[in-house]
C-alpha positions as CSV (number, residue, x, y, z in Angstrom):
1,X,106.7,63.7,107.6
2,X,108.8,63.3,110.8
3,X,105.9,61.9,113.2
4,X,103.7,64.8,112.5
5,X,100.9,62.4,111.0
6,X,101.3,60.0,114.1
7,X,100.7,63.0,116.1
8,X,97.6,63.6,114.4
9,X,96.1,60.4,114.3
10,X,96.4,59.9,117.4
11,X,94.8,63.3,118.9
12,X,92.2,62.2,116.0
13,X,91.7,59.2,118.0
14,X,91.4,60.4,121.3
15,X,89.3,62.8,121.2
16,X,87.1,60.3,119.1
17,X,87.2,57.8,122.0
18,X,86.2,60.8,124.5
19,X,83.4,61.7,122.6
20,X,82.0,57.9,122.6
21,X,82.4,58.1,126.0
22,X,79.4,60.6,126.1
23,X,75.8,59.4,126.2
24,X,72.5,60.7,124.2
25,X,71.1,62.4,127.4
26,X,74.3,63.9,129.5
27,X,73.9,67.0,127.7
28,X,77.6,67.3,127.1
29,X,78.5,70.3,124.4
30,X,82.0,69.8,123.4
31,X,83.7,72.6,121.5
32,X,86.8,72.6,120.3
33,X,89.2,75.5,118.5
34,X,91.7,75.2,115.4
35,X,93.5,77.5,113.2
36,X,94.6,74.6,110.5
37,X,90.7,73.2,109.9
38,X,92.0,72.1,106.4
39,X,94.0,69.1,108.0
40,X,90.9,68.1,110.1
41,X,89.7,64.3,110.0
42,X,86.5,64.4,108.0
43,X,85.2,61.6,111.5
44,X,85.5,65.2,113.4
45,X,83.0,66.9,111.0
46,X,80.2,64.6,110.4
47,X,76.5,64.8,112.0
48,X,76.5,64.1,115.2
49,X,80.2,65.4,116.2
50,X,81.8,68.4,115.3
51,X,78.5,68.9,113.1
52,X,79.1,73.1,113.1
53,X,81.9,75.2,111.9
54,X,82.4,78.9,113.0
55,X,84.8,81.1,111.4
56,X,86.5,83.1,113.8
57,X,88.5,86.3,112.2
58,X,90.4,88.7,112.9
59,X,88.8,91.8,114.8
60,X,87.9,95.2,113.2
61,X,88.3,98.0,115.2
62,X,85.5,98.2,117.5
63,X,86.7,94.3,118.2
64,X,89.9,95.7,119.1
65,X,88.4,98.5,121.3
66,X,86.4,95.9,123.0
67,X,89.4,93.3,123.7
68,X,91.6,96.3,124.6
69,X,89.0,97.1,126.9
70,X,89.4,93.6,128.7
71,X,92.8,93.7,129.2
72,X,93.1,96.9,130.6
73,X,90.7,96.3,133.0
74,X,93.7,95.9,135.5
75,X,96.2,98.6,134.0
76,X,96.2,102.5,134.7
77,X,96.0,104.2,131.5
78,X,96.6,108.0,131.1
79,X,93.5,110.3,131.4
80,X,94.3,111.4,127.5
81,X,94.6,107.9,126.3
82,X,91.6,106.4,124.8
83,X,91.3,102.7,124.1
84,X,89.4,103.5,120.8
85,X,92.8,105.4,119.5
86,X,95.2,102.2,120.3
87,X,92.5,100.3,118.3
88,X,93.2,102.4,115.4
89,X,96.8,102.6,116.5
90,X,96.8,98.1,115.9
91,X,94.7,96.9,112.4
92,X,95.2,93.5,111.6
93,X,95.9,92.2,115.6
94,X,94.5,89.2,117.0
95,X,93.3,89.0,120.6
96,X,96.6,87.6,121.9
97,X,98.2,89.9,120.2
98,X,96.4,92.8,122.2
99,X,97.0,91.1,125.2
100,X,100.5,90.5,124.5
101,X,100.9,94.9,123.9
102,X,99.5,95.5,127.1
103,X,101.6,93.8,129.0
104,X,104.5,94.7,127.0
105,X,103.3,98.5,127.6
106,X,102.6,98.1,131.4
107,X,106.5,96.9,131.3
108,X,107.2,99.8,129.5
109,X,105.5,102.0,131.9
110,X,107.4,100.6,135.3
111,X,110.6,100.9,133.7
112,X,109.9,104.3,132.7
113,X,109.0,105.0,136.4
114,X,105.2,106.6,135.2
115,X,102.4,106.1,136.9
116,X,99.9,105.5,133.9
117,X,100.2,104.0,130.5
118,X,100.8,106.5,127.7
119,X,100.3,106.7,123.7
120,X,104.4,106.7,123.6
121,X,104.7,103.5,125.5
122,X,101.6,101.7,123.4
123,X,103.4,102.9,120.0
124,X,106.9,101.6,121.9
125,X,104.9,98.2,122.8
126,X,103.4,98.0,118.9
127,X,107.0,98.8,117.5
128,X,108.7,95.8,119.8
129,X,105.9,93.2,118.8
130,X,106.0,94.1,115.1
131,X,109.5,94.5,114.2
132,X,111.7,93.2,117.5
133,X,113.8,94.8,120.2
134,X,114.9,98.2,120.0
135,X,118.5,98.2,119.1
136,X,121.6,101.1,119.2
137,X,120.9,103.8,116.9
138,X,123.8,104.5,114.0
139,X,126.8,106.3,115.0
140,X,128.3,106.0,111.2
141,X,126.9,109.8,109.9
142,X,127.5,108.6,105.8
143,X,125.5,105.2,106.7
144,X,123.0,107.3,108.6
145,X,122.2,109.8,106.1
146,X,121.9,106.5,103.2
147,X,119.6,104.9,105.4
148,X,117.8,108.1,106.3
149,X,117.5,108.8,102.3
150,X,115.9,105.6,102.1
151,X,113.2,105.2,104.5
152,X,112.3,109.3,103.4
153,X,112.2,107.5,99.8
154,X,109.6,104.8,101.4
155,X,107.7,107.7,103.2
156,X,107.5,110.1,100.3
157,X,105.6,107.7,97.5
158,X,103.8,107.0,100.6
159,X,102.3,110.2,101.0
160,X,102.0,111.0,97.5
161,X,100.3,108.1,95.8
162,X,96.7,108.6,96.8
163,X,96.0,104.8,97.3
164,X,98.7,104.0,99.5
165,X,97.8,103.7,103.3
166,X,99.2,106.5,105.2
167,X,102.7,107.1,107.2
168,X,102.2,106.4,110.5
169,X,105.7,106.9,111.6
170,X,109.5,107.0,110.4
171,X,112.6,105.8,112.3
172,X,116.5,105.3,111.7
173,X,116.2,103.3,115.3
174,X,117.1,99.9,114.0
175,X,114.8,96.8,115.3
176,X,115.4,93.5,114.5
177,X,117.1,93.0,111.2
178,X,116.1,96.4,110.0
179,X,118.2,99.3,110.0
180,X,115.3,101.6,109.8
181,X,111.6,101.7,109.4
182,X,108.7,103.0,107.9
183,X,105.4,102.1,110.0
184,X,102.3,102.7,107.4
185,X,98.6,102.5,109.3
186,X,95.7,101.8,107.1
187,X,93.0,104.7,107.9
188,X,90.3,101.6,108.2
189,X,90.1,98.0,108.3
190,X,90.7,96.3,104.6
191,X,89.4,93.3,104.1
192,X,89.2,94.5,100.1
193,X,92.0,96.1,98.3
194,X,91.8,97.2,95.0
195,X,94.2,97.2,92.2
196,X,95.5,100.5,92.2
197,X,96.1,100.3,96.5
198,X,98.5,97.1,95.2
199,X,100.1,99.2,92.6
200,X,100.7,102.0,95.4
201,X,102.0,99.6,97.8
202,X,104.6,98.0,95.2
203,X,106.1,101.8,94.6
204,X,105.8,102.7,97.9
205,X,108.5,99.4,98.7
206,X,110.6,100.3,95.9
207,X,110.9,104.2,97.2
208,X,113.5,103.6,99.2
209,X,115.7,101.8,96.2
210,X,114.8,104.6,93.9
211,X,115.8,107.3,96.6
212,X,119.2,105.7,97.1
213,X,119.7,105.4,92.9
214,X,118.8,109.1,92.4
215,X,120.5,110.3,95.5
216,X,124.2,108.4,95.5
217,X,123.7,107.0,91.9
218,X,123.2,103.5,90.4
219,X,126.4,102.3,91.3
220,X,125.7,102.9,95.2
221,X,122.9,101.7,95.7
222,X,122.9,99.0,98.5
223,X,121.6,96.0,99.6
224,X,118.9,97.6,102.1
225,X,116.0,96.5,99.8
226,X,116.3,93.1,99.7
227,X,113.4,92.5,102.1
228,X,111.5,95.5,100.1
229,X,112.0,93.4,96.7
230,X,110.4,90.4,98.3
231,X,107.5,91.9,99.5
232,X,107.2,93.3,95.8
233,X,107.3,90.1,94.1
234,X,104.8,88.9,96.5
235,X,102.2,91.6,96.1
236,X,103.0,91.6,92.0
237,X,102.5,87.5,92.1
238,X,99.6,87.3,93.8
239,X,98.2,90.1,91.5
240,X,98.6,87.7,88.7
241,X,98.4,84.2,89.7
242,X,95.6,84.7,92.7
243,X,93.6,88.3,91.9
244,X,93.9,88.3,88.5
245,X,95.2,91.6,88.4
246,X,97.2,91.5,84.9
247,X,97.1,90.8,81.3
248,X,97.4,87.4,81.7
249,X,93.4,87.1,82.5
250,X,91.0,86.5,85.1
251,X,92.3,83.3,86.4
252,X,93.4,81.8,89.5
253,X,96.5,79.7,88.5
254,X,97.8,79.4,91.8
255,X,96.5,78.7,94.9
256,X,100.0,79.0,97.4
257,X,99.9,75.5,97.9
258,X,102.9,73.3,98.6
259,X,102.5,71.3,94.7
260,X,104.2,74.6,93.0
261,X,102.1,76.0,90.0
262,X,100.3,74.0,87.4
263,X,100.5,75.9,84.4
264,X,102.0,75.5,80.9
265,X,105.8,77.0,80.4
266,X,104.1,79.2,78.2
267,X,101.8,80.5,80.7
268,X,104.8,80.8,83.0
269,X,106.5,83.1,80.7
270,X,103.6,85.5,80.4
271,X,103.3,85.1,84.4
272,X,107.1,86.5,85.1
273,X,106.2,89.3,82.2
274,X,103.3,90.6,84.0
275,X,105.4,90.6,87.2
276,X,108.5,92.0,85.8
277,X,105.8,95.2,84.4
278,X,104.0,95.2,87.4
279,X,107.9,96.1,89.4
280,X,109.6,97.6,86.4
281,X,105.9,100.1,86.8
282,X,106.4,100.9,90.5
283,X,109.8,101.4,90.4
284,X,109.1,104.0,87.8
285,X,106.2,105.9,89.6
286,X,109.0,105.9,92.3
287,X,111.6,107.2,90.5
288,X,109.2,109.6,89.0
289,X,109.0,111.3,92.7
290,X,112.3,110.8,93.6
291,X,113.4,113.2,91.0
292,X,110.2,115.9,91.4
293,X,110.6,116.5,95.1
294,X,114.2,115.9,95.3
295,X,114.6,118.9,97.4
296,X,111.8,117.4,99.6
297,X,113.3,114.1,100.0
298,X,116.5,115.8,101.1
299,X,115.0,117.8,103.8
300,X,112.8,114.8,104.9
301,X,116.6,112.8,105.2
302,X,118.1,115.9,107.0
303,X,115.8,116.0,109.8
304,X,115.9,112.6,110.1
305,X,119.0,112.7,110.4
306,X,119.0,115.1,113.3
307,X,115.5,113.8,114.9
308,X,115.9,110.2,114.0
309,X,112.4,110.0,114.1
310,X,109.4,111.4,112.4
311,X,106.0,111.1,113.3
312,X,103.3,111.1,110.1
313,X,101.9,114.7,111.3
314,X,105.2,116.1,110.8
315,X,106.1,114.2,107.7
316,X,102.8,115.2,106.0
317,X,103.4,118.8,107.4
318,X,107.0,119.1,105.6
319,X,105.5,117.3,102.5
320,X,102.7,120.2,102.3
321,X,105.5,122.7,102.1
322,X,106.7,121.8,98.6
323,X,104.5,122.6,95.1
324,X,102.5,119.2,94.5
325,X,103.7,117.4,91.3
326,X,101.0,115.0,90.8
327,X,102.5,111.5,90.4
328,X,101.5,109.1,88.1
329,X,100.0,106.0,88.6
330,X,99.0,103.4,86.4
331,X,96.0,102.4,86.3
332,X,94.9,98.7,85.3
């Protein structure tokens, strides 16, 4: 489609004529790197060419330390900054993408006028690469306090449902498209998630819808979880189509391909059933703690209102303060 296959025949081609080139006893090693090894010629990866395949992944957090450690090599960090805590402070990174927050936080730092990197401008750096420039905070108090309400919503679940990853930070200081955010940090690397962490994760997304039903009514609530509903039917359709995660069976039935899903109507019912329970459940575990820490959720909104921004010490801290309601969580 539009050239793309030309393109790739003819690097295909090339780099086959190059390595003809090269004789039995030159010694030549040729290595070569690709993040789409699915649309390689199978020429590339017989004997004798591109004969061994190394998977390259994403770093875990000693990875990150070490990477971190290589780019900062010509940067002046601050003596209470340890590269081990911005390793923490950045799961799921690549190694450009640790590159690329150092030298957004040594910007940060000359334009601050310090002499030495900091946490604030590594957490500033994270923020901008995650979620886009920093842009003017609300000036509109009634929009300010909804939007407040529904990032505490996000928060709250957060905090509460024991399988969810914990708040790392919450803002009304829009980025990007977003009005607000709510930064969650996985305590370790994940490269397995159970069912119930899923579960968690779908309620913590609709927290913020549920806060704004309970708070200003069903009537009011707005269209500020569009991109949270998304994310939800994403998690919940994976969960049944990929992970088997649902009453519709142990069975992979889709593999996010570009053909669509190969399954009978009939399957295809039961699919959107299990994803409508899978919401329908989260957005009652939400609800659920929306309406037995209502008093917390509103003091959680008020000083956000006046700090517009919360850090996940502080959030936990004013959490503590309430009598625990233990929330319910489905179990599969």
């Amino acid at each position: 489609m539009g050239g793309g296959n030309d393109e790739r025949e003819q690097t295909l081609n090339q780099i086959l004529t190059e390595m003809d080139g090269f004789e039995g006893n030159t010694g030549v090693i040729v290595v070569a790197a690709t993040n789409r090894a699915d649309v390689l010629d199978g020429a590339l990866l017989r004997p004798g060419r591109f004969d061994r395949r190394v998977e390259v992944g994403l770093p875990d957090v000693r990875g990150r330390e070490q990477i971190l450690a290589v780019h900062a090599k010509n940067k002046k960090l601050a003596d209470e900054l340890t590269l081990a805590d911005v390793a923490r402070r950045t799961a799921g990174m690549s190694g450009a993408d640790l590159e690329n927050l150092m030298n957004e936080s040594a910007i940060l730092t000359a334009r601050r006028n310090k002499t030495a990197t900091t946490m604030d401008e590594i957490n500033d750096a994270t923020d901008r690469i995650i979620a886009g420039l920093e842009g003017r905070a609300l000036s509109d108090n009634a929009s300010k306090r909804l939007i407040a309400h529904h990032e505490a919503g996000h928060a709250l679940v957060g905090t509460l449902l024991p399988y969810h990853d914990p708040v790392n930070k919450v803002t009304l200081v829009p980025r990007g498209q977003a009005k607000g955010l709510t930064w969650f940090t996985p305590s370790e690397d994940q490269s397995l998630v159970s069912a119930n962490s899923l579960k968690a994760r779908i309620a913590g997304a609709l927290g913020g819808r549920a806060a704004e039903r309970v708070v200003f009514g069903e009537s009011q609530v707005t269209t500020g979880a569009g991109g949270d509903l998304q994310q939800v039917e994403r998690i919940a359709r994976a969960m049944v189509t990929q992970l088997g995660m649902s009453d519709v069976g142990c069975m992979a039935l889709d593999d996010g391909g570009m053909m669509g899903p190969n399954y009978s109507e009939e399957v295809a019912a039961k699919v959107d059933a299990a994803i409508r329970e899978l919401s329908d459940d989260g957005y009652k575990t939400a609800l659920d703690i929306m309406t037995d820490y209502r008093a917390c959720l509103d003091r959680l909104a008020d000083e956000l209102v006046e700090t517009e921004t919360l850090s996940g010490d502080r959030l936990r801290e004013l959490v503590a303060e309430y009598t625990p309601v233990p929330p319910k969580l489905a179990a599969v």
